[in-house]
N, C-alpha and C positions, 0 to 999 in steps of 0.2 A: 263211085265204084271204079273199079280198076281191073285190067284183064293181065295174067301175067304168063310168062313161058319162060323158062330156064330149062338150061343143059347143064352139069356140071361133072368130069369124066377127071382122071390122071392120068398125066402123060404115061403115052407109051399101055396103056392097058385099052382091053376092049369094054371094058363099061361105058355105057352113056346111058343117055334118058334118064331117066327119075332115080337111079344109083347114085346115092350122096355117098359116096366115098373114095378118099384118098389116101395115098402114103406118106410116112415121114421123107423130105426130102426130094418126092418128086414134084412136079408141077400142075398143078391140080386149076382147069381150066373150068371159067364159068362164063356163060354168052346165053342171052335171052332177050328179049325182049318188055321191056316195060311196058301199056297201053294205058292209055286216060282216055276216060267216055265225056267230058267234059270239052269243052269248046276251045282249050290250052292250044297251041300250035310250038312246035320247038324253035330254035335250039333246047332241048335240057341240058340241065345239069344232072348226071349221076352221080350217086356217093357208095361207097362200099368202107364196110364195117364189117370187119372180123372179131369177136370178140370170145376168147377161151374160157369155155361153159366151167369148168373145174374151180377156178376161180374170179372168173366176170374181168378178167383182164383182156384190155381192148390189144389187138395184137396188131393190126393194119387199119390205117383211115386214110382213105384216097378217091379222088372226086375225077371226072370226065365230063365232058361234054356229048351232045348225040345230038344230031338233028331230027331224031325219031323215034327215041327213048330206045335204040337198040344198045345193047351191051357185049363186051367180050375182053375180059381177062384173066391172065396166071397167076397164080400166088403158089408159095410153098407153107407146108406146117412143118413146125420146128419139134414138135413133140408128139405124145402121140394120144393126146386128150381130144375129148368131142368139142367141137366150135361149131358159132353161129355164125353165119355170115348172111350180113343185112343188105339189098341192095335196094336206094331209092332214088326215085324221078322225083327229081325238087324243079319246080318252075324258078330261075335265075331272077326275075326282076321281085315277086314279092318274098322268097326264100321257102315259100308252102310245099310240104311233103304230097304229093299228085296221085304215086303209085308208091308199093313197098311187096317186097319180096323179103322170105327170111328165109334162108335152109340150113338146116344140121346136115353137117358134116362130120361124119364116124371116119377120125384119120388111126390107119393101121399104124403102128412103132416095131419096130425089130431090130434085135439087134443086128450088128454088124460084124461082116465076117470077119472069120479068125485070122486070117495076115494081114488086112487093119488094125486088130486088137496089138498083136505084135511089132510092129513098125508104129504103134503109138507106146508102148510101156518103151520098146529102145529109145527112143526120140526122149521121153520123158527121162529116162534113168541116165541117156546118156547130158544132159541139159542138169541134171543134179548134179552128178560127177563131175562136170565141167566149172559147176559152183563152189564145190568142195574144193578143186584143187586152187582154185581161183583165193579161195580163204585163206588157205592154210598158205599162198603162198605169201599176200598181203599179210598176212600174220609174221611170217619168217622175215622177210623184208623189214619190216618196224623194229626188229626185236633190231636187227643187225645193223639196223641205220642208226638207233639209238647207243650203240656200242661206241661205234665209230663215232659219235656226238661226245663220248666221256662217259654217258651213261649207263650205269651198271643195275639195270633191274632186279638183279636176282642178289643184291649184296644189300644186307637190312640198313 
């Protein structure tokens, strides 16, 4: 048996305690403690496991050490689907799973404001434009180099 305690908040808001929830983009902080009732002594190893419930795609795997099965770190979500995040105390010398903690995490998505939207369509339109004339000018270029070689494209 195993005792467990997690905190899990995002940055910059006043939730904490048992509120599983985060935003797209912020930093969504998790720290607890793991306990084993068993006669284990650390160092542990921790592992965390994020994996996105919509599709069972693993989104983050990254491992710690602890000398007391305590925990604490940040991750961000990239979208704005429900995730599971696993975190477990493996004992290092046999590789055995000791403790395990699971939490859903319900991450809010929204959109982004309107003068980001606009400084992303200019950026974009203007990166098109820049490819059009780029063509049309390597276009003109060949025609005219080809002339000047004797070349007459346009004479059957």
């Amino acid at each position: 048996m195993s005792m467990t305690s997690s905190t899990v908040f995002a940055h910059g808001s006043d939730q904490g305690g048992g509120d599983h929830h985060a935003r797209v983009g912020e930093l969504a902080y998790f720290e607890g403690k793991l306990e084993t009732s068993g006669q284990e002594r650390g160092p542990y190893e921790v592992q965390f496991h994020a994996i996105r419930l919509e599709d069972k795609a693993e989104i983050m795997s990254m491992k710690s050490s602890s000398p007391d099965g305590s925990y604490k770190f940040a991750m961000q979500f990239f979208d704005g689907a429900e995730h599971e995040v696993t975190i477990s105390l493996v004992d290092p010398a046999t590789k055995s799973i000791l403790a395990e903690k699971k939490v859903t995490v319900e991450v809010e998505g929204f959109h982004p404001p309107f003068a980001v939207k606009v400084k992303t369509m200019v950026f974009l339109l203007s990166v098109i434009a820049f490819g059009m004339v780029v063509g049309v000018s390597v276009t003109r270029w060949g025609k005219t180099n080809r002339k000047w070689k004797g070349e007459y494209p346009d004479v059957a």
